[in-house]
C-alpha positions in Angstrom: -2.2 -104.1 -3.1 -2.0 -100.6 -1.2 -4.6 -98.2 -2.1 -6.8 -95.1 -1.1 -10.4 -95.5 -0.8 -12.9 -92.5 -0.9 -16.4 -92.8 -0.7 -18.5 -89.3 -0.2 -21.6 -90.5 -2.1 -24.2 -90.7 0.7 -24.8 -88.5 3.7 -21.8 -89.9 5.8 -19.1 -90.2 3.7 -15.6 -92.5 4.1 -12.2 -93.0 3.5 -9.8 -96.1 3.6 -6.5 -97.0 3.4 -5.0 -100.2 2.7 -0.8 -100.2 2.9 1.9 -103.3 4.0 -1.0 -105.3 4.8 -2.6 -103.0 7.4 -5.9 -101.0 7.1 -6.7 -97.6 8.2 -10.6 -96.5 7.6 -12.4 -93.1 8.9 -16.2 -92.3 8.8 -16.9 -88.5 8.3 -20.3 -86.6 7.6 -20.7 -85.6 4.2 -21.9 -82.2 3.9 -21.3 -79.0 1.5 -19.0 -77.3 3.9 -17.2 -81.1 4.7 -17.2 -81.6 1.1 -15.0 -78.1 0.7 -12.9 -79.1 2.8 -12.0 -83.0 2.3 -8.7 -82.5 1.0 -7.6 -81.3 4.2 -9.7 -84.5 5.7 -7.8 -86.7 3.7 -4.3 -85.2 4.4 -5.0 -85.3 8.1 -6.2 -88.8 7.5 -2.8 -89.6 6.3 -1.0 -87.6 9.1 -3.0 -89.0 11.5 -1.9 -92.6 10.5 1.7 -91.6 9.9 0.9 -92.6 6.6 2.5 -90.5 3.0 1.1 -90.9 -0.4 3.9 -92.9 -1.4 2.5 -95.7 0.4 -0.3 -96.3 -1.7 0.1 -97.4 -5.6 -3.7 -96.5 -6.7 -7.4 -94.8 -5.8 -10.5 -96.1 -5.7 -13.6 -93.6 -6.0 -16.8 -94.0 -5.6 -18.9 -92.9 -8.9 -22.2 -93.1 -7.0 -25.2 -92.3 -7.7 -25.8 -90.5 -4.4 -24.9 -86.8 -3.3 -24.8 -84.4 -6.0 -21.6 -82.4 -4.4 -20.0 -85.1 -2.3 -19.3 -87.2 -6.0 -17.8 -84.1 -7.4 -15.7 -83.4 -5.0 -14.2 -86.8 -4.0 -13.7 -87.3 -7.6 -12.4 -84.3 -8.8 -10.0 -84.2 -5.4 -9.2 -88.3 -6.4 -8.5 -87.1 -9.9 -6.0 -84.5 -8.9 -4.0 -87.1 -6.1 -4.2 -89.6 -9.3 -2.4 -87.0 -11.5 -0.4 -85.0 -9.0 0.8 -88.6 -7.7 1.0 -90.6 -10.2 -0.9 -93.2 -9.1 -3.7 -95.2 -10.8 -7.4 -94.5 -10.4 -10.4 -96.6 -10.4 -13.8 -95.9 -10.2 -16.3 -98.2 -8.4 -20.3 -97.5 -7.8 -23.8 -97.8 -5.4 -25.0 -100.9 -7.4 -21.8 -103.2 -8.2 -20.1 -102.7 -4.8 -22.9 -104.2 -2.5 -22.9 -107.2 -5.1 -18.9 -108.1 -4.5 -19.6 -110.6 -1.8 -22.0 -112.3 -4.5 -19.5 -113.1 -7.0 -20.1 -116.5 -8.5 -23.4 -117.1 -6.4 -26.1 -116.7 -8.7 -26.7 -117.1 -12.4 -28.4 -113.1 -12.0 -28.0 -110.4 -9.4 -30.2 -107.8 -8.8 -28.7 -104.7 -7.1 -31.1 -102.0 -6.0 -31.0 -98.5 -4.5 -33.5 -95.7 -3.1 -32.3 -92.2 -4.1 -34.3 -89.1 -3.3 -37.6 -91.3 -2.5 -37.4 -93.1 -6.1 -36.1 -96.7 -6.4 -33.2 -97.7 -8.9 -32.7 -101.4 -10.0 -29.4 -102.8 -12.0 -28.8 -106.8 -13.3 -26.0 -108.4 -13.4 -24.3 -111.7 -14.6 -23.0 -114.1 -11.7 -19.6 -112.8 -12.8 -20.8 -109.5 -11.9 -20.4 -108.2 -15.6 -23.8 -105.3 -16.0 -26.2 -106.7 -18.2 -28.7 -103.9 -17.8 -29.0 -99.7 -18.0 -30.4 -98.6 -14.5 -34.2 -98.6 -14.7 -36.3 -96.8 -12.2 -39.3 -99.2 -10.8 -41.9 -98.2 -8.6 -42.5 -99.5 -5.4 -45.2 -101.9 -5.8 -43.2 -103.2 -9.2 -40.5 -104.1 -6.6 -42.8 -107.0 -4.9 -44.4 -107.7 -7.6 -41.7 -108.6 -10.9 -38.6 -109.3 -8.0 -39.4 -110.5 -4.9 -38.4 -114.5 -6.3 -35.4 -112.9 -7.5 -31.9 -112.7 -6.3 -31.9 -108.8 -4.8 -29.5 -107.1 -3.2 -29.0 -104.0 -0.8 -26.4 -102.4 1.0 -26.8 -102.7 5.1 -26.4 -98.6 5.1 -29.7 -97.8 2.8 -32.1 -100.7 4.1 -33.4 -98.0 6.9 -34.3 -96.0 3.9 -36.5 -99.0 2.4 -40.4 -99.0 2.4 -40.7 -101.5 5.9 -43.8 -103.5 3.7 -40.9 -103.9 0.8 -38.4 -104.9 3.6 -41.6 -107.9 4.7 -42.1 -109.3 1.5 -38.4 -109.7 0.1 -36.0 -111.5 1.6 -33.1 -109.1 0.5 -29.4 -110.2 0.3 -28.3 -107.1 2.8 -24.5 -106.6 2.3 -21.9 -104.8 4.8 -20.2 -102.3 2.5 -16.6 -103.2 2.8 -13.7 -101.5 1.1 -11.3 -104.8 0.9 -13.5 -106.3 -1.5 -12.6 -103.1 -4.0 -9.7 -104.9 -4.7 -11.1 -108.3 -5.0 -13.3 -106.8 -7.8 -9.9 -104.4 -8.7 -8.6 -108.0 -9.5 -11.4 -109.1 -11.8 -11.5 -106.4 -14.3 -14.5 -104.7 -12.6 -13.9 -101.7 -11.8 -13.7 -98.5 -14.3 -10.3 -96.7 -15.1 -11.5 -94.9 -18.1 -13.4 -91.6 -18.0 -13.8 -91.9 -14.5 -17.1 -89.7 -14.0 -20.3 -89.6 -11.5 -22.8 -91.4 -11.9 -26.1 -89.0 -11.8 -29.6 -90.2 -11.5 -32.4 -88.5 -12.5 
């Protein structure tokens, strides 16, 4: 599977490339003037690596939540390669992604984010099927309701985490890795209709 990956929904943004069994990946800060220009990031990506849009047969863009402008660009850019291209595009998100390494493990999966000082929480089946909206929780609700539960966290927010959360839950922390997009690709997982951000309030 050869594919594109963009990711511009937290305050360093990346992109990653998968093509004849070889994998190309970039970190790049995500800011408003970055964000402008990430088409021209992602063309000199390709240049960079000798690499043409031809060699890739889908997208993958993350929906978020996270940064209000980084999500509409990278998907609105995404959505115009996808169409442009002709290539097939699939959307992914903050609370499924961290989970893909999970697959299968547990009966129930809690994934759980901190956005703009509030905390997000998301459950999911052992098949990684959402079987719950995204609820806000406070903090002390955290230790309280989930810390026998099966919770997990990406490795890139856990500095953001209240340090008495982090020492009374033993989180599952998870590398964020863009090879398991197509593991989850291959399940059914990920969206390829209406293809929008995901905004928290």
């Amino acid at each position: 599977m050869n594919f594109l990956s963009i990711d511009f929904s937290m305050n360093s943004g990346s992109l990653f490339i998968k093509t004849k069994s070889k994998t190309f990946s970039k970190i790049l800060q995500s800011d408003k003037s970055g964000n402008d220009l990430l088409m021209k990031r992602i063309l000199d990506f390709f240049a960079e690596n000798k690499l043409k849009f031809s060699d890739i047969e889908q997208i993958f863009v993350n929906q978020g939540p996270g940064n209000f402008s980084g999500l509409r660009a990278s998907l609105a850019i995404a959505k115009g390669i996808s169409l442009s291209k002709n290539l097939n595009l699939y959307g992914y998100n903050n609370f499924l992604w961290p989970c893909s390494k999970f697959y299968n493990k547990k009966n129930t999966i809690f994934s759980l984010i901190k956005l703009r000082e509030k905390y997000f929480i998301k459950k999911f089946d052992r098949q990684l099927k959402s079987i719950s909206k995204v609820e806000i929780i406070k903090k002390e609700d955290i230790v309280k309701k989930y810390a026998a539960k099966f919770l997990v966290i990406s490795k890139s927010i856990e500095k953001c985490f209240d340090k008495k959360i982090l020492e009374h839950i033993d989180f599952q922390i998870a590398d964020l890795d863009h090879n398991e997009l197509e593991s989850l690709k291959l399940k059914g997982l990920l969206d390829e209709n209406l293809i929008k951000p995901i905004y928290l309030s």
